[in-house]
C-alpha positions as CSV (number, residue, x, y, z in Angstrom):
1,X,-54.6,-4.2,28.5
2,X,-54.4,-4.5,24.4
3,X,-57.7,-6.8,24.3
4,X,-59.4,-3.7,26.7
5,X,-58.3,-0.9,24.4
6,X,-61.1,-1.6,21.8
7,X,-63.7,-1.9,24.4
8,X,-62.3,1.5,26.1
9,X,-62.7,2.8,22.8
10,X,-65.8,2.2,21.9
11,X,-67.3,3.8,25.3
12,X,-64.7,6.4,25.4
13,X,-64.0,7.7,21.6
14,X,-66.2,10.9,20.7
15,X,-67.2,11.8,24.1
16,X,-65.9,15.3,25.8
17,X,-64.0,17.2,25.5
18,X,-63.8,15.7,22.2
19,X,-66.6,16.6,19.8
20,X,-67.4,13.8,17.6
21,X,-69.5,15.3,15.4
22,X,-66.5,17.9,14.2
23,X,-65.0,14.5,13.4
24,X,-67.6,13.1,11.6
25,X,-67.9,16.3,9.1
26,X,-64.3,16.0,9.2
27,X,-64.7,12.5,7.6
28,X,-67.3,13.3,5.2
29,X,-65.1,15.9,3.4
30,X,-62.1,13.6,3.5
31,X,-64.3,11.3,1.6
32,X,-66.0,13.6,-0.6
33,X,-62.4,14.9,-1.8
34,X,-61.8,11.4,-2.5
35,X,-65.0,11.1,-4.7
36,X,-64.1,14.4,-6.4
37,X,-60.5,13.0,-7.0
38,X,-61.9,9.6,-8.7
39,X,-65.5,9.3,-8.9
40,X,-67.6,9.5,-12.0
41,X,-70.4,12.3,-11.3
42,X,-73.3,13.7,-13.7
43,X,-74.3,17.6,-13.7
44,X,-75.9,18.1,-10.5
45,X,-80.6,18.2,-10.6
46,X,-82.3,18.2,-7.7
47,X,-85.1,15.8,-8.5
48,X,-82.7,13.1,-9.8
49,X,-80.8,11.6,-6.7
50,X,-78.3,9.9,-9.0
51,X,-77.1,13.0,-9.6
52,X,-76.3,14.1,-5.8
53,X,-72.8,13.1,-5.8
54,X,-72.1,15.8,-8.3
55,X,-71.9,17.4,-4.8
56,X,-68.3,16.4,-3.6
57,X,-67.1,18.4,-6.1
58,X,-65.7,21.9,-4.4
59,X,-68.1,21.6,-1.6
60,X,-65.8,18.9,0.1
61,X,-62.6,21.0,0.2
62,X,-64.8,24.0,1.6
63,X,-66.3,22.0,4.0
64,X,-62.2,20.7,4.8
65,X,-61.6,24.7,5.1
66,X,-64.2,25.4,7.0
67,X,-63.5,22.7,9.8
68,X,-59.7,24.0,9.9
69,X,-61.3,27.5,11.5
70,X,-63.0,25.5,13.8
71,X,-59.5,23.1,14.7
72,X,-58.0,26.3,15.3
73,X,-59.9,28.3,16.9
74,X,-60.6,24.7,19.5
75,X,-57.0,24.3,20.0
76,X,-56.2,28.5,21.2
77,X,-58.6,28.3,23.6
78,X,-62.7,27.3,22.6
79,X,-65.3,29.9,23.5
80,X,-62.6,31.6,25.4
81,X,-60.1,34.2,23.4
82,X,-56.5,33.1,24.5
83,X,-54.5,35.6,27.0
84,X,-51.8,37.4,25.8
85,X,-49.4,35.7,27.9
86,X,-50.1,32.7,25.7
87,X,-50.0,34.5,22.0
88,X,-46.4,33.7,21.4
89,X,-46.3,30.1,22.3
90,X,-49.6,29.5,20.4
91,X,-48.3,31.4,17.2
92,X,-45.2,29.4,17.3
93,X,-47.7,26.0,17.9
94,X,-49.3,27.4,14.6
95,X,-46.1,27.5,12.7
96,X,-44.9,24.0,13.8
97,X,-47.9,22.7,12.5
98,X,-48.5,24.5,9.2
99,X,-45.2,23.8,8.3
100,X,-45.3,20.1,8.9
101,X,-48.6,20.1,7.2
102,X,-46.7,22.4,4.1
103,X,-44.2,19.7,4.1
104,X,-46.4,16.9,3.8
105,X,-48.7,18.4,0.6
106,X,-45.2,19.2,-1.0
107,X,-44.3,15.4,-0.6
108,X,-47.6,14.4,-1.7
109,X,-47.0,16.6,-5.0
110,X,-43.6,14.8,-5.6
111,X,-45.5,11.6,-6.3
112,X,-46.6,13.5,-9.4
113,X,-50.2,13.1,-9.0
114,X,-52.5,15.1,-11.2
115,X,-54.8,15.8,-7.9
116,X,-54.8,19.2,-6.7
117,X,-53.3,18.5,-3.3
118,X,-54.7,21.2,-0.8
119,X,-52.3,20.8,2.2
120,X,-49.5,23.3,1.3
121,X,-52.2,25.6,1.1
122,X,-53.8,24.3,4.4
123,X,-50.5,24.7,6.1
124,X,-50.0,28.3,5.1
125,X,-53.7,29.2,7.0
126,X,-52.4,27.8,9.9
127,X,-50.0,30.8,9.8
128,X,-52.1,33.5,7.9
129,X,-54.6,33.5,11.2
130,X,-52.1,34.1,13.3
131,X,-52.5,37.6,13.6
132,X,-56.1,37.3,14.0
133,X,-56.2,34.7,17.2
134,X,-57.5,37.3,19.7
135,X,-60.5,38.2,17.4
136,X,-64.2,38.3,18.7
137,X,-66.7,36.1,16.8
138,X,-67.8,39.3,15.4
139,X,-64.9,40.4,14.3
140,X,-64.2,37.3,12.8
141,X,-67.9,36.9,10.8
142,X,-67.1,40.5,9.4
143,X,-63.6,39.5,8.1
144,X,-65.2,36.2,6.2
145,X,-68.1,38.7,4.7
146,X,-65.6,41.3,3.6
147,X,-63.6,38.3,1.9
148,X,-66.1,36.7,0.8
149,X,-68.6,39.6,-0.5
150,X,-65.2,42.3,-2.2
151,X,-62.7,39.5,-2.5
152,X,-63.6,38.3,-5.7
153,X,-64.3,40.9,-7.6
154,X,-61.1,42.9,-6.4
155,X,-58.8,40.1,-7.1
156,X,-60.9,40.2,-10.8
157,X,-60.0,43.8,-11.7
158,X,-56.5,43.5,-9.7
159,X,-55.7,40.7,-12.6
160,X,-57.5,42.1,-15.5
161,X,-55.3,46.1,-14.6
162,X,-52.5,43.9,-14.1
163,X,-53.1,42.5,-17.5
164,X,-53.2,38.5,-16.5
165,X,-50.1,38.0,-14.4
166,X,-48.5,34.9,-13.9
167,X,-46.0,33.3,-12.3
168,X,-45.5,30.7,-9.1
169,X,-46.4,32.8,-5.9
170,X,-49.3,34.5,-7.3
171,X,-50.6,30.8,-8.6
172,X,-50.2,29.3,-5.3
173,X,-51.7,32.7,-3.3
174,X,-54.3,34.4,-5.3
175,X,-55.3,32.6,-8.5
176,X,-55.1,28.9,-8.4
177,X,-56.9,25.9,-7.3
178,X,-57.0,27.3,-3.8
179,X,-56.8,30.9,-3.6
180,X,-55.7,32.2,0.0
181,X,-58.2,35.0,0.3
182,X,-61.8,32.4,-0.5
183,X,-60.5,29.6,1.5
184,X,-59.4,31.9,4.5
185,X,-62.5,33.7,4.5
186,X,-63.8,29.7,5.0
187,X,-61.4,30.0,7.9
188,X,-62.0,32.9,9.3
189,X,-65.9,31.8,9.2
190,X,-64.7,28.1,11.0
191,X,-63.0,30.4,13.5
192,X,-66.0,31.8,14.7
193,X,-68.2,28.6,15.1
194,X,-65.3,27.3,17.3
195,X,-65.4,30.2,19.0
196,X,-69.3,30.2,19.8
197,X,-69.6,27.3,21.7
198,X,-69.7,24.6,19.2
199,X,-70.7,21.7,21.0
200,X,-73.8,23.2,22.1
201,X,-77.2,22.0,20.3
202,X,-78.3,25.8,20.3
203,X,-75.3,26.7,18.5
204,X,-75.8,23.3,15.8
205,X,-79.4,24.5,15.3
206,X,-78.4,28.5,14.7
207,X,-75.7,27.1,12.7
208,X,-77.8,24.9,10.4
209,X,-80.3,28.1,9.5
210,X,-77.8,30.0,9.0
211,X,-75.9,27.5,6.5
212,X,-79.3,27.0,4.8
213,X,-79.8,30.7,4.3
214,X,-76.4,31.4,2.7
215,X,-76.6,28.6,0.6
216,X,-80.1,29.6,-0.5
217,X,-78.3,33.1,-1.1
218,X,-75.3,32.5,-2.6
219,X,-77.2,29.7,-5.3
220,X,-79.6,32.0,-6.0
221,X,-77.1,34.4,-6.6
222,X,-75.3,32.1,-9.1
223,X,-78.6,31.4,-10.8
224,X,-79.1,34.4,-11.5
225,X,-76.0,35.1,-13.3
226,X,-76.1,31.8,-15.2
227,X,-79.5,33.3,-16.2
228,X,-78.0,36.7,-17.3
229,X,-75.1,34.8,-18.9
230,X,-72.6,35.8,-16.4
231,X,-72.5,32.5,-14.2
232,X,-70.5,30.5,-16.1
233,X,-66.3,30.6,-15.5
234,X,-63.5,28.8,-17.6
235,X,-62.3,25.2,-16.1
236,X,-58.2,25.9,-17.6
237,X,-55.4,28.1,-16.3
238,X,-54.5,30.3,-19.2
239,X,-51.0,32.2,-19.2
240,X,-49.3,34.1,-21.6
241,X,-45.8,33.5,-22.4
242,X,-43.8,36.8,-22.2
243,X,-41.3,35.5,-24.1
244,X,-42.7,34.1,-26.8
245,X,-45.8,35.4,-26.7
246,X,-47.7,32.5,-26.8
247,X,-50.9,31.0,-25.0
248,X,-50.4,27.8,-22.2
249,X,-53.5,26.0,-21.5
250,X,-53.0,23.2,-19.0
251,X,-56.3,21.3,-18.3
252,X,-57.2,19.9,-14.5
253,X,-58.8,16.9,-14.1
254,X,-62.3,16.8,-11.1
255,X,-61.2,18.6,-7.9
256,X,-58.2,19.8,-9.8
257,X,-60.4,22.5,-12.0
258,X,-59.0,26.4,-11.9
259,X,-60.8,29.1,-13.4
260,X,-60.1,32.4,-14.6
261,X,-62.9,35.4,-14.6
262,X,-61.8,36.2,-17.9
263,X,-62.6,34.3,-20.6
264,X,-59.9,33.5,-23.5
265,X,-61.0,35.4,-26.1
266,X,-60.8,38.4,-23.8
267,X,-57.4,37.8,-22.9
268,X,-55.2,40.3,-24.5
269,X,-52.7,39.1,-26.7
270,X,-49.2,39.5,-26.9
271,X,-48.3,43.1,-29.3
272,X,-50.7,45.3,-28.2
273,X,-49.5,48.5,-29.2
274,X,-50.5,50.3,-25.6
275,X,-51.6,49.5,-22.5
276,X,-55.0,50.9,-22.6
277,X,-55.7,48.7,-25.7
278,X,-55.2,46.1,-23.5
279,X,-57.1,46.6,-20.4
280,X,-59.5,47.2,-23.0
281,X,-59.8,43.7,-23.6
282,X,-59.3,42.7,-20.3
283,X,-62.8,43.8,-19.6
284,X,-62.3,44.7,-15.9
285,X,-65.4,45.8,-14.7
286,X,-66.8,42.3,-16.6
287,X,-64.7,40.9,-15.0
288,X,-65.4,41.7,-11.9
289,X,-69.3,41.4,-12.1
290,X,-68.2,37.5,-13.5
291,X,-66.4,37.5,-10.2
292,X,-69.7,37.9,-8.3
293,X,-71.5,35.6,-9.6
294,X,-69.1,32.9,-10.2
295,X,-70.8,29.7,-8.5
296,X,-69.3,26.7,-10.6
297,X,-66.3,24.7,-8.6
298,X,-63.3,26.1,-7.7
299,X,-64.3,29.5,-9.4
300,X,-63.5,31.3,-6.4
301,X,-66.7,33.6,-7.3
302,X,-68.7,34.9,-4.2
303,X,-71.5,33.3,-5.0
304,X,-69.8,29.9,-5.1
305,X,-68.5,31.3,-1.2
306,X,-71.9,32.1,-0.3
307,X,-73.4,28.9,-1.5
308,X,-71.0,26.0,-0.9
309,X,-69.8,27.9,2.5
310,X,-73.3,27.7,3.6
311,X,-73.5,24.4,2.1
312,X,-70.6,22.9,4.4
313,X,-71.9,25.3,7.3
314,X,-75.1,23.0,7.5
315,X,-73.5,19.5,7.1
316,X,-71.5,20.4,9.9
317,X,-74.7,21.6,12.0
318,X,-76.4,18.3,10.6
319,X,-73.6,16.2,11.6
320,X,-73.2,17.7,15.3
321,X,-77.1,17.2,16.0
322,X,-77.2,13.8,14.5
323,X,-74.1,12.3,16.6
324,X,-75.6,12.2,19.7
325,X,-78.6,9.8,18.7
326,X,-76.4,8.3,16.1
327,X,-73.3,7.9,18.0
328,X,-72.6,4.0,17.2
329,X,-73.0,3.7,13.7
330,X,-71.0,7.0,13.1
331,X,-68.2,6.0,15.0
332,X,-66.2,4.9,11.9
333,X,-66.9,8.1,10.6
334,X,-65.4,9.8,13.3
335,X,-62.5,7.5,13.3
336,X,-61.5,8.8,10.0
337,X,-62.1,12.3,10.8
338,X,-60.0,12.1,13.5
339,X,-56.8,11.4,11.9
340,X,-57.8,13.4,8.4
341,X,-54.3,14.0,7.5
342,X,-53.2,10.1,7.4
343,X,-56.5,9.3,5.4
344,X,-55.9,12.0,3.1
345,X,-52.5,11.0,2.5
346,X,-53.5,7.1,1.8
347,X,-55.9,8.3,-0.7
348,X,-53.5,10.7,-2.7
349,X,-50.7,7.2,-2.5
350,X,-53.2,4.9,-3.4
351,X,-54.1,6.7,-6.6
352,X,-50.8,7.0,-7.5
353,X,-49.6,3.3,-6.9
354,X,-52.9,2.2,-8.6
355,X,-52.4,4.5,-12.0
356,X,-48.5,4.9,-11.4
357,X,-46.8,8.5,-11.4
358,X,-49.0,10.8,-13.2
359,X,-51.9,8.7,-14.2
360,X,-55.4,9.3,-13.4
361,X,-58.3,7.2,-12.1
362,X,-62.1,8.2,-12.9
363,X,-64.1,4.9,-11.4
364,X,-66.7,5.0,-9.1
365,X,-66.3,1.4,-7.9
366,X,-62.6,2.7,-7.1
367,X,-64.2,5.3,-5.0
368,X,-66.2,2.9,-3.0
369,X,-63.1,0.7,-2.6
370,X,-61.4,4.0,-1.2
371,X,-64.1,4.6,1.3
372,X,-64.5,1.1,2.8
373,X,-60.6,1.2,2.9
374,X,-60.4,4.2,4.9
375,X,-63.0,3.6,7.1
376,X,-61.7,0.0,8.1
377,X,-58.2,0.9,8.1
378,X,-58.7,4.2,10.2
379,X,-61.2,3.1,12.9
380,X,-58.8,-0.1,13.6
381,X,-56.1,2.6,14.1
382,X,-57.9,4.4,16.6
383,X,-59.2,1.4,18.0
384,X,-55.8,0.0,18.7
385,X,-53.1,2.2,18.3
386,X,-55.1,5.5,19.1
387,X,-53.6,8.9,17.1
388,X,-53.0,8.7,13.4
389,X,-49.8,8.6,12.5
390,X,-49.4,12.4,10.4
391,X,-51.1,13.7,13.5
392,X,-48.4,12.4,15.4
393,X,-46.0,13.7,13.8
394,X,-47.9,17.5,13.0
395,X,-47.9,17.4,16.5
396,X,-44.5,16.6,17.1
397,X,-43.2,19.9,14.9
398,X,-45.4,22.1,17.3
399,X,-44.0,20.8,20.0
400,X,-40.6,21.4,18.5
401,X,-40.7,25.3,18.3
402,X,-38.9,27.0,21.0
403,X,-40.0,28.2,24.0
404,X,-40.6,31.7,24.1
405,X,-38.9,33.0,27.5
406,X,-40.8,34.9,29.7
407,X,-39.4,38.7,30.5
């Protein structure tokens, strides 16, 4: 039976209900997030395709984001909303499994790697959709625009009135790496795809114009503001000490960059004599127009949402067209999106036993090590031993939540 299971495999593996090319985009952004953790990229021209893999950088944790609206809204039910009945056993499924995946990014971040690890935030969508499970496409698409089009720009003027606050929940939530409102309008957006019928060609097709158009959009959009000389955003996380009154500037290294719509030397400094002196300098309705046309990696601008969400929207489209006349060679692919937890969590450990605790690797020849590992290790998992091992066990804390008794 063990000599058949690669043979099974190979005819079975990517076929319905499964949709291998979800898989395949699945693996793409695992391995673009490995580039932008390692490789060595130049500033991104279109007529220089040396230059093209200046496009892991943010585009690959969208694309991740965007793929975990579409796992979710697959696993409550497809096309079909979930009944009622079923609400409070999916919800608790949810929590299982964001907590889990919480857990993992928190142990991942004990290794005391300089990467931006993105699965605590990851596991905290799982449960900030809960309440929108029973949504309509619709209803869905206008939640990701609202997000996406005011979210910026409020969370701009909510910082610049609240005069640059820090501290470790509003880091984690609203102003770091990963803030919660861009990536779940990502989300919220994935959620609908799932929702439309995904592995239909009509829906790839409709999908792939519609990714082209917002990407078109929201480039443009940050073209325009580079142009007016309101594109650009700040690559450190600036704080102010309130007890010393002095500035902390932390630098992040590749898919680690944060950014802040106001720039330093608008920051107010500590002993201002009133608080309208400093709003004043906070510049909020700058700061908010920065917000809108914010593009650059990580900004969190809604032109960067427009563009790179578009972006992810169409290799997605791209790679559920192409899958079913390229089925064979993508197989590996697919392998490794299939179990994207374990391969994420290989890379993050491999970087840290390579450099040590804290160190940093920026090679590219690293990065193609890291891609042929992957893609060996994972398809000869799934060849032989089937689930990947994280997903085992993410499955295994949804399973663990209680059942809810029925009345």
């Amino acid at each position: 039976m063990t000599a058949l299971r690669p043979v099974r495999w190979f005819r079975d593996f990517g076929r319905p209900p499964r949709i291998l090319g979800l898989d395949v985009a699945r693996g793409l952004a695992i391995l673009g997030m490995a580039g932008a953790h390692v490789g060595v990229t130049e500033a991104f021209e279109w007529g220089d395709p040396t230059t093209w893999t200046d496009l892991v950088h943010g585009r690959s944790s969208i694309l991740f984001a965007l793929l975990a609206g579409v796992s979710i809204a697959l696993m409550t039910g497809r096309d079909v909303l979930p009944e009622r009945e079923r609400l409070p056993s999916l919800r608790l499924n949810l929590v299982g499994r964001g907590a889990v995946i919480f857990v993992i990014g928190l142990a991942l971040e004990l290794l005391n790697t300089p990467i931006a690890v993105i699965l605590t935030l990851y596991g905290l969508l799982y449960v900030a959709v809960i309440p929108v499970l029973r949504w309509r496409p619709r209803q869905l698409l206008l939640g990701a625009a609202v997000l996406a089009l005011a979210g910026p720009a409020l969370l701009a003027l909510l910082s610049a009135v609240a005069l640059q606050p820090f501290g470790a929940g509003i880091g984690f939530v609203l102003y770091g790496t990963y803030p919660i409102t861009v990536w779940l309008a990502l989300v919220l957006g994935g959620m609908a795809l799932g929702r439309l019928r995904v592995q239909e060609v009509r829906t790839a097709v409709v999908a792939l114009i519609v990714g082209v158009v917002l990407a078109a959009i929201g480039y443009g959009l940050g073209a325009l503001g580079s142009g007016a000389g309101l594109g650009g955003t700040e690559s450190i996380v600036s704080s102010t000490s309130a007890s010393s009154g002095s500035e902390s500037i932390e630098i992040l290294p590749d898919e680690s960059l944060s950014s802040s719509f106001i720039p330093d030397d608008e920051m107010p400094p500590s002993g201002w004599e009133s608080y309208p002196e400093a709003l004043a300098a906070t510049d909020p309705l700058g700061s908010m127009v920065r917000a809108v046309f914010a593009v650059d990696p990580h900004s969190g601008g809604t032109a960067e949402i427009l563009g790179s969400g578009g972006f992810a929207l169409a290799v997605v489209a791209l790679c559920l067209l192409l899958c079913r006349p390229l089925r064979w060679p993508l197989l590996p692919l697919g392998a490794l999106g299939s179990m994207p937890l374990t391969a994420y969590s290989l890379h993050v450990v491999s970087v840290v036993l390579v450099a040590g605790p804290g160190g940093f690797i920026a090679d590219n020849s690293f990065w193609a090590l890291t891609v042929v590992a992957l893609l060996l290790v994972t398809t000869l998992w799934a060849m032989f031993v089937g689930r990947g091992p994280l997903e085992r066990l993410v499955g295994k804390g949804a399973a663990a939540m209680p059942a809810v008794p029925r009345r």
